[in-house]
C-alpha positions in Angstrom: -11.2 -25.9 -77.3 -9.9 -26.2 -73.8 -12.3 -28.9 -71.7 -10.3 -29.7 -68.8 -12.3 -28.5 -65.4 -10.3 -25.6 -63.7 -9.3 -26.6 -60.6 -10.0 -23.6 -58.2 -7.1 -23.3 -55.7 -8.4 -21.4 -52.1 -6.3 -19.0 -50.5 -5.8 -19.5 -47.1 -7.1 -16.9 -44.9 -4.7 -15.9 -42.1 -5.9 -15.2 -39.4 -5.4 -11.8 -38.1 -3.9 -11.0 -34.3 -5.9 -8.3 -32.6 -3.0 -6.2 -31.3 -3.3 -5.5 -27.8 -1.7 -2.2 -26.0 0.8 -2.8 -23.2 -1.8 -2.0 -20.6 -3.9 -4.9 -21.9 -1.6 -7.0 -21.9 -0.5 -6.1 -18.5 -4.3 -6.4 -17.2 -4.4 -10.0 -18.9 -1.3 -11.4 -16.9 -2.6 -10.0 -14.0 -6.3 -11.8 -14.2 -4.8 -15.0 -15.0 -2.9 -14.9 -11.6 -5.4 -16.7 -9.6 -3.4 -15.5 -6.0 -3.0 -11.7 -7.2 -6.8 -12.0 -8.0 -7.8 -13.4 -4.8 -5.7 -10.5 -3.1 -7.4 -8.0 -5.3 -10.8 -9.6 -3.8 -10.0 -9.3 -0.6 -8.7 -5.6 -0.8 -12.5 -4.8 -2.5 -14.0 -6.2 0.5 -12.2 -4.4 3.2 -12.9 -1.6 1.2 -16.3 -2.0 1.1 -16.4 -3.3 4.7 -14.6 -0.4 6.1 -16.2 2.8 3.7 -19.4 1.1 3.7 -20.4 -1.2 6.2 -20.7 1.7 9.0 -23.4 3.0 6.7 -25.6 -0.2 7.1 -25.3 -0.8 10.6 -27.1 0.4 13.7 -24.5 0.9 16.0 -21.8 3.7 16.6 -18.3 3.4 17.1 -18.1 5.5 20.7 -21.4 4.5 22.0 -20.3 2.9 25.7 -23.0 0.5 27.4 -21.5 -0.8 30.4 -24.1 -3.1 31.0 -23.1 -5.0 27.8 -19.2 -4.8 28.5 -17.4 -7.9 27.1 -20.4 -9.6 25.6 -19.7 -12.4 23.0 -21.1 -12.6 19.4 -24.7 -12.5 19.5 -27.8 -11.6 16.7 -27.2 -8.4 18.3 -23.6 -7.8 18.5 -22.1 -10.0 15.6 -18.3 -10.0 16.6 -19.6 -9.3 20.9 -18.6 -6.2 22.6 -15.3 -4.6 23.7 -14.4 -3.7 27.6 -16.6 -0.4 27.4 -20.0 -2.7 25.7 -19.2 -0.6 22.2 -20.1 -3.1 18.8 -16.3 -4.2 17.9 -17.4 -5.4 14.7 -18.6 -1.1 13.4 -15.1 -0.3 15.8 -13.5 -2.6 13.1 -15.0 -0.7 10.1 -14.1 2.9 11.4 -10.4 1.1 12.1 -10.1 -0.3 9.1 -10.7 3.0 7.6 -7.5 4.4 10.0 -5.2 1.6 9.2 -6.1 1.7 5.3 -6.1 5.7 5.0 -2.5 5.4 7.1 -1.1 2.6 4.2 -2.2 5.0 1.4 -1.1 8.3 2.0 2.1 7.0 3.8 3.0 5.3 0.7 2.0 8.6 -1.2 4.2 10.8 0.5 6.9 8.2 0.6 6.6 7.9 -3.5 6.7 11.9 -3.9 9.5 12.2 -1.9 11.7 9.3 -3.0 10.9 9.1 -6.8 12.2 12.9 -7.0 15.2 12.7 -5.2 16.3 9.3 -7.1 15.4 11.3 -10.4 17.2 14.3 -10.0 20.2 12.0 -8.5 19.9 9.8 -11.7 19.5 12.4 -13.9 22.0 15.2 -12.6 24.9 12.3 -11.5 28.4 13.6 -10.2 28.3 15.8 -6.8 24.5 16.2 -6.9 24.2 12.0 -7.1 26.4 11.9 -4.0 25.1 14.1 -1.9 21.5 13.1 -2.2 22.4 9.2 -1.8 24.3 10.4 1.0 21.5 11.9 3.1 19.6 8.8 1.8 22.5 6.4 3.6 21.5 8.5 6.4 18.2 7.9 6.4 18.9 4.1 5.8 21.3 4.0 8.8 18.4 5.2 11.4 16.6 2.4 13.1 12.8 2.6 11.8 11.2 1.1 14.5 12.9 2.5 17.5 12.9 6.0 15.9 9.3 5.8 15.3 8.5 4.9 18.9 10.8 7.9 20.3 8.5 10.4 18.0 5.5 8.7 19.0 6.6 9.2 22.4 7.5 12.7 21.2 3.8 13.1 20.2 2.0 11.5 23.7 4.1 14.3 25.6 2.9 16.9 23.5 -0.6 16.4 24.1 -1.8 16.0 20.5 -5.0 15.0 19.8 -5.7 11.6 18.3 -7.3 13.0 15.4 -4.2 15.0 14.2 -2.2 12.3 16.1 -3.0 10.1 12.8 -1.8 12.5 10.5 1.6 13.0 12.2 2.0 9.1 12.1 1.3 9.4 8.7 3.7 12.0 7.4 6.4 10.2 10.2 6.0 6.8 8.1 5.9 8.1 4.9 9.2 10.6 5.5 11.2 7.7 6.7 10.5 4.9 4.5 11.0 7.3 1.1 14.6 6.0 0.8 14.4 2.6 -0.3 12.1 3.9 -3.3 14.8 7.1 -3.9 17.6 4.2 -4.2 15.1 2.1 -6.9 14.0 5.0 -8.9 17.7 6.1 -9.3 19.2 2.7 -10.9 16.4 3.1 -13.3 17.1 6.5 -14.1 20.7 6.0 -14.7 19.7 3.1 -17.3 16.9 5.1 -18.9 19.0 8.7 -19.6 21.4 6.5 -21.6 18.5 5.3 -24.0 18.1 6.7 -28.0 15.2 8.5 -26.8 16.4 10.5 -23.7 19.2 11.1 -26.7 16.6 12.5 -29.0 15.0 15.0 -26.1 18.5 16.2 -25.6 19.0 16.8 -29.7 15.4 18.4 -29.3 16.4 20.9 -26.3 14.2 19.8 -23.6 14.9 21.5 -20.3 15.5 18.9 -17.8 12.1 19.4 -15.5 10.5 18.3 -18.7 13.1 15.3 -19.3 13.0 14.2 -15.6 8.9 14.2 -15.1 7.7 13.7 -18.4 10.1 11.0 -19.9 12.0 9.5 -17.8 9.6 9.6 -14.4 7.1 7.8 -16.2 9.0 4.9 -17.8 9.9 4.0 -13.7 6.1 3.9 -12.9 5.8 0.0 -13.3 8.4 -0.5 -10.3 7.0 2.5 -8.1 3.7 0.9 -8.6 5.2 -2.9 -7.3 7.2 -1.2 -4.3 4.5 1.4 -3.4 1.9 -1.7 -3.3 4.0 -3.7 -0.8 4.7 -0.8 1.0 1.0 -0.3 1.7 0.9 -3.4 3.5 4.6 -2.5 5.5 2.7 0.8 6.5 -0.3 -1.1 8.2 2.0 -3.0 10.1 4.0 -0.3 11.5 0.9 1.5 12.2 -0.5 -1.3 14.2 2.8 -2.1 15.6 2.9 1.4 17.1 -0.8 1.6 17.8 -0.1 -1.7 19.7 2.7 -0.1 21.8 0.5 3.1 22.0 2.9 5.0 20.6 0.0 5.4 17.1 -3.5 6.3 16.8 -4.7 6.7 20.8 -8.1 6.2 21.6 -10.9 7.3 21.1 -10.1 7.2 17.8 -10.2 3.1 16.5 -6.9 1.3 14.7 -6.4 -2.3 14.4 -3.8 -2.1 15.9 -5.0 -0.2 19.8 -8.1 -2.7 19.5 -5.7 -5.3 19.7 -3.5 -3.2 22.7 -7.1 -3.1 24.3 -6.5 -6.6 25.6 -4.1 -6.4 28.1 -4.7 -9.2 30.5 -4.0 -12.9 30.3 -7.9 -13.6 31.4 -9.3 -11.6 28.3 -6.6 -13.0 25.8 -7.2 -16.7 27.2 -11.1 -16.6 27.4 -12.6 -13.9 25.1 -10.9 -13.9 21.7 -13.6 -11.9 20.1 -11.8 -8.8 21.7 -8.0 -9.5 19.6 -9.3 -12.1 16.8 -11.3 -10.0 14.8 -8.7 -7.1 14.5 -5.6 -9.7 14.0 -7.4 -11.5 11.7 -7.9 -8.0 9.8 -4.4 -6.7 10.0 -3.6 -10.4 8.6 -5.9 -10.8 5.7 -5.2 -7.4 4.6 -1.3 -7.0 4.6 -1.7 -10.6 3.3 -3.9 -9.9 0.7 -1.3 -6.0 -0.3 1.6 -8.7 -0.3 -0.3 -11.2 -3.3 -1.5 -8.1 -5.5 2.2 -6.5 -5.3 3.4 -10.4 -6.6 1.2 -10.2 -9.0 1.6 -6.3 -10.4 5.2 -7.7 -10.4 4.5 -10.6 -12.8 2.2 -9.3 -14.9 4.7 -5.3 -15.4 7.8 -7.7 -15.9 7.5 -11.6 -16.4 10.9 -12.0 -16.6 10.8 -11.5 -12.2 8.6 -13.8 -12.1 10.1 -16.7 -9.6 
């Protein structure tokens, strides 16, 4: 009979990796970049500022009290008054909401436009390649800035009022700036059609609407998301730039940019700041704050960018 003790050997347990799904791991680079998170704060609270701070406050954008004209902060008037004694601080909100609205649906329109043309030129190749990137050379070869002012010139002549004023500077930004992102979305294209799996949809029969927009399209979202995200901020600018030269958004309708156009004497610039800070200081922290979440998106969709 056997009386040795057994010695009982433990298995060790391994522990098990949750698996996590691209996205999540995206989301997870992206929150431990302290700057893209700080950027992603500040965006919030302009949003919040500009959508929802005219709700709380007593004031109205185009109420004029001339007896009040160029009043500085007070408990009444928090960031003063402008040279007409309306609040500048609920002018901000309602410009924020101009500048911000210009950024996003510039962008958008510049994304349709470009990421189609740079997928059926990566996709289709040979004549139809070089004759899109040709008109897109075109494109490139036109001076932005001066072109915009000659159509916002275009625009002051014509009498157009300022609230269908902002949707012409809109569609203007977004058609000119598409061919940077056309030029992007095309190198990827020409990478991706070569890949086992655009190989597989071709085996399969796919028409090539369905090849372009549903596989191909969507693997180039990660670098249309970066691009669009600084392009926001680019968009701002040239809307204030132009608003500035008052070739944008003309008043009554409120920018950034034509609060800041407002000041037009030496005496007001030198002596009463609260009439250009607070809309430079907006134009800045937001553009800014567009710049560190497109770093960061840029990270966190391909660390291999990262500087």
């Amino acid at each position: 009979m056997n009386t040795e003790p057994q010695v009982v050997t433990k298995t060790p347990k391994v522990k098990k990796e949750k698996i996590q799904s691209p996205g999540r791991v995206v989301l997870n680079r992206l929150l431990k970049n302290k700057l893209a998170m700080v950027g992603l704060g500040i965006i919030i609270f302009m949003f919040l500022f500009c959508f929802v701070g005219p709700l709380l406050s007593p004031h109205s954008p185009d109420t004029m009290n001339f007896a009040m004209k160029k009043q500085p902060p007070s408990s009444t008037y928090w960031f003063g008054t402008d040279l007409l004694g309306r609040d500048i601080m609920v002018r901000l909100m309602y410009a924020g909401r101009v500048s911000l609205m210009v950024g996003l649906i510039a962008v958008s329109i510049e994304v349709v436009i470009g990421g189609i043309v740079g997928a059926v030129a990566g996709f289709y190749g040979g004549w139809v390649d070089s004759v899109l990137m040709r008109i897109v050379d075109i494109f490139l070869s036109v001076p932005f800035l001066p072109m915009m002012i000659t159509l916002g010139a275009m625009l002051s002549d014509l009498d157009v009022s300022p609230d269908k004023r902002i949707i012409f500077v809109m569609i203007i930004i977004g058609v000119l700036s598409w061919p940077s992102i056309a030029r992007l979305v095309r190198g990827q294209i020409l990478s991706l059609r070569e890949q086992e799996f655009m190989q597989a949809a071709e085996a399969v029969g796919l028409r090539d609407s369905r090849k372009i927009f549903r596989h191909l399209l969507p693997n180039t979202i990660p670098s249309i998301i970066v691009s669009a995200t600084l392009g926001i901020g680019g968009a701002i600018m040239t809307e204030s730039a132009l608003s500035y030269l008052g070739m944008g958004v003309t008043p009554p309708a409120a920018s950034w940019g034509n609060m800041i156009q407002a000041v037009n004497n030496f005496i007001d610039l030198m002596q009463r700041p609260w009439l250009w800070v607070p809309p430079g200081t907006c134009i800045f922290l937001t553009v800014m704050a567009i710049n560190l979440l497109g770093d960061g998106l840029r990270d966190a969709l391909d660390p291999k960018l990262k500087k």
